[in-house]
VMD Tcl script that draws the C-alpha trace (Angstrom):
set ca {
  {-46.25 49.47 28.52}
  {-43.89 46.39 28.93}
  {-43.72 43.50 26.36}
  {-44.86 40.67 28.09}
  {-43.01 38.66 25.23}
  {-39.53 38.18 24.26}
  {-40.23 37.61 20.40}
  {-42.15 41.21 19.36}
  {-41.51 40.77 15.36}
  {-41.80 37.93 12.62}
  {-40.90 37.68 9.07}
  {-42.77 36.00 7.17}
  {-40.73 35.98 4.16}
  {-37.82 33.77 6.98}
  {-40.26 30.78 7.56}
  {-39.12 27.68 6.25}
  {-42.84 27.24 5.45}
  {-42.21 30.44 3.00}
  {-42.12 29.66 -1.03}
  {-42.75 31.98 -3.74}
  {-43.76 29.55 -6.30}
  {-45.79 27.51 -6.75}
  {-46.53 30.03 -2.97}
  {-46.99 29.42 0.61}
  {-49.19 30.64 3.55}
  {-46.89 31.67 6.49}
  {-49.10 32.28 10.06}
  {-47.91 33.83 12.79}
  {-49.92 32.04 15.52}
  {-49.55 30.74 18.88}
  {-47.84 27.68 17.55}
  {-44.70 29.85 16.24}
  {-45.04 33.51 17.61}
  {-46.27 33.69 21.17}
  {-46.40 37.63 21.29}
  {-49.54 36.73 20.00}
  {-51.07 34.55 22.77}
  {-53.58 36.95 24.60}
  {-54.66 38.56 21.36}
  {-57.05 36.55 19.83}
  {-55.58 36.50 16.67}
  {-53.01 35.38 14.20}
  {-52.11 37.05 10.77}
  {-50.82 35.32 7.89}
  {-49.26 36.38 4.44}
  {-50.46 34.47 1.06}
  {-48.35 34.03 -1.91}
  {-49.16 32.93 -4.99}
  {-47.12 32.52 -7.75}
  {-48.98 32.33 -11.59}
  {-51.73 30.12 -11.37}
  {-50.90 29.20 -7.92}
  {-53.71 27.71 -6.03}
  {-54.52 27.41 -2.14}
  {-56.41 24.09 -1.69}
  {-60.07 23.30 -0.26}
  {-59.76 23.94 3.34}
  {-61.10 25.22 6.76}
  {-60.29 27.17 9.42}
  {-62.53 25.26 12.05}
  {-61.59 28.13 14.85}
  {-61.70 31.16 12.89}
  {-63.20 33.41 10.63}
  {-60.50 34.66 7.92}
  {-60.43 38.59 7.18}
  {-58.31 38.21 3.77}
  {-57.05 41.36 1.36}
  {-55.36 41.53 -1.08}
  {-51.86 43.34 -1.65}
  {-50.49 42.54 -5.12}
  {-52.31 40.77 -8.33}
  {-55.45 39.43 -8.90}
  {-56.70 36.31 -7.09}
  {-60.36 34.48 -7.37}
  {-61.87 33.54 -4.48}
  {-64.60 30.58 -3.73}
  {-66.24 29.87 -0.69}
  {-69.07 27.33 0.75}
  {-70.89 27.53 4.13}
  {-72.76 24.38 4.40}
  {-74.94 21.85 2.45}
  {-77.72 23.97 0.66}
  {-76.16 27.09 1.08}
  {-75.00 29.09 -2.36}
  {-71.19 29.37 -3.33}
  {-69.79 32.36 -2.78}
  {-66.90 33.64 -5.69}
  {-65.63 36.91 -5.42}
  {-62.05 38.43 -7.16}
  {-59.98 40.38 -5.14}
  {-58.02 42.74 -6.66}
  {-54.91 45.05 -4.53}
  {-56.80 47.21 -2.08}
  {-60.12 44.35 -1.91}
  {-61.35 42.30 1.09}
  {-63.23 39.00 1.82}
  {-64.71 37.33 4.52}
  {-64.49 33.73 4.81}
  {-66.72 32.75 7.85}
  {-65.40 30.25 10.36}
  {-65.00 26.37 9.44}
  {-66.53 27.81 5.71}
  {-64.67 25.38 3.48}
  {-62.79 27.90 0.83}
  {-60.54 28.39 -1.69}
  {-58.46 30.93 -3.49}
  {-56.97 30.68 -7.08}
  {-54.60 33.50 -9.09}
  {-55.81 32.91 -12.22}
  {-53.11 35.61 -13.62}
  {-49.89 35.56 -14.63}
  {-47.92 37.79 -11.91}
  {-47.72 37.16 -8.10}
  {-50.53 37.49 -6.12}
  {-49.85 38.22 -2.37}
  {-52.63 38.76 0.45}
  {-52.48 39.15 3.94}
  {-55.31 37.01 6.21}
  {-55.81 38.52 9.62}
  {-57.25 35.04 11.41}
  {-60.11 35.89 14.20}
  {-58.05 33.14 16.59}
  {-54.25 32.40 17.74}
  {-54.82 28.56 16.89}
  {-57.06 29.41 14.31}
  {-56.06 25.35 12.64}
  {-56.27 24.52 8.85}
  {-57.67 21.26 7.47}
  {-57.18 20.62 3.91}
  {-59.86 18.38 3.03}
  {-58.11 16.50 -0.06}
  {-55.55 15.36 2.32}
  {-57.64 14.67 5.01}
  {-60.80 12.65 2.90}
  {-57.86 9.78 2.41}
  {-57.17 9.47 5.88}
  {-60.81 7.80 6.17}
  {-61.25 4.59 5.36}
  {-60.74 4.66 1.74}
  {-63.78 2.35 1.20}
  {-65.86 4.15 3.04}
  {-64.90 7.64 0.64}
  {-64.90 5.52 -2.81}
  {-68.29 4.58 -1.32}
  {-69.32 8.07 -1.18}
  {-67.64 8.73 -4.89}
  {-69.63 5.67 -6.65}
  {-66.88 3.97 -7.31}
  {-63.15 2.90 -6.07}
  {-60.72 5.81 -6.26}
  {-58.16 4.29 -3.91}
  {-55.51 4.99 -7.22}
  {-56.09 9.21 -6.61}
  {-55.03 8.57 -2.48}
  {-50.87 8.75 -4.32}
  {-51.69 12.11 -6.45}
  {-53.09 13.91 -3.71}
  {-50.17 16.60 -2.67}
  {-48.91 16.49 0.91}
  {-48.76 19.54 1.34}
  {-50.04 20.75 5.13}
  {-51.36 24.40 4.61}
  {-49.28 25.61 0.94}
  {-49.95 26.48 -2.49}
  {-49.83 24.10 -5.67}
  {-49.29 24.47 -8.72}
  {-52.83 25.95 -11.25}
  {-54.49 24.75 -13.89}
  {-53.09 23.26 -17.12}
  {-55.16 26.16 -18.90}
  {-54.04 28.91 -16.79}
  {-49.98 27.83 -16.82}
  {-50.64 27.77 -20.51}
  {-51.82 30.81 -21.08}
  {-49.19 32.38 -18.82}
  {-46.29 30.57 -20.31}
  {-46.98 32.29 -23.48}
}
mol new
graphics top color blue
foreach p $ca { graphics top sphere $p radius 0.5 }
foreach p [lrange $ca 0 end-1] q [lrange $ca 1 end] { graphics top cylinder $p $q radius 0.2 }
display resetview
């Protein structure tokens, strides 16, 4: 069978998008690997450094098939108002399922690498991390919603797109011991 595509392989480790620490998420999707468009899915590989954390976000046109490779990394997801949160640990040779547009999570709460691989059920499966995207709203509106004004958290909000950041104080604590 002929390759309808001239590009056939991708590293992930090559992306400019690629960081070890405080870790990245590098897709392979439609926007950056057209082998593959037609497929119905992209793939991307998760690394965490120590404590590194992957912010609240969605997928809003995929579910996200994630396991684990290396380390140890805890795992939180929500479905919708009402429904119950959903924390699992996934450990090298473990899988979760984070349903499409579920708002999730994913923290390695260890002190070695964590890496995962997500297989994404879409090739534009999109990403909206909802830290960065609550201050694009009308920040009255959102301090409305928080009781109060928090217009001074819009500047320490990371802009960051789709990558890690650095864990909690505990966590880099404990591992810098």
């Amino acid at each position: 069978m002929m390759c309808r595509h001239n590009l056939t392989d991708f590293n992930f480790v090559a992306q400019s998008s690629y960081r070890k620490d405080p870790g990245s998420v590098v897709t392979a999707s439609a926007a950056n690997f057209p082998a593959v468009i037609g497929n119905g899915m992209s793939l991307a590989l998760i690394t965490l450094a120590p404590c590194g954390i992957l912010p609240a976000h969605i997928h809003p046109r995929a579910a996200n098939y994630v396991i684990a490779t290396k380390g140890s990394t805890k795992t939180y997801f929500y479905e919708e108002n009402g429904a119950k949160l959903i924390v699992n640990t996934l450990t090298p040779n473990t899988m979760t399922i984070f349903p499409q547009a579920a708002l999730h999570t994913m923290f390695n709460e260890g002190c070695t690498e964590a890496t995962l691989v997500s297989a994404l059920s879409s090739e534009d499966p999109g990403t909206l991390t909802f830290a960065n995207s609550l201050f694009e709203l009308p920040i009255d509106l959102v301090s409305n919603a928080f009781g109060g004004d928090i217009s001074s958290f819009r500047s320490r909000v990371p802009n960051l797109a789709s990558n890690a950041i650095a864990g909690t104080r505990d966590c880099i604590a404990r591992c810098r011991k």
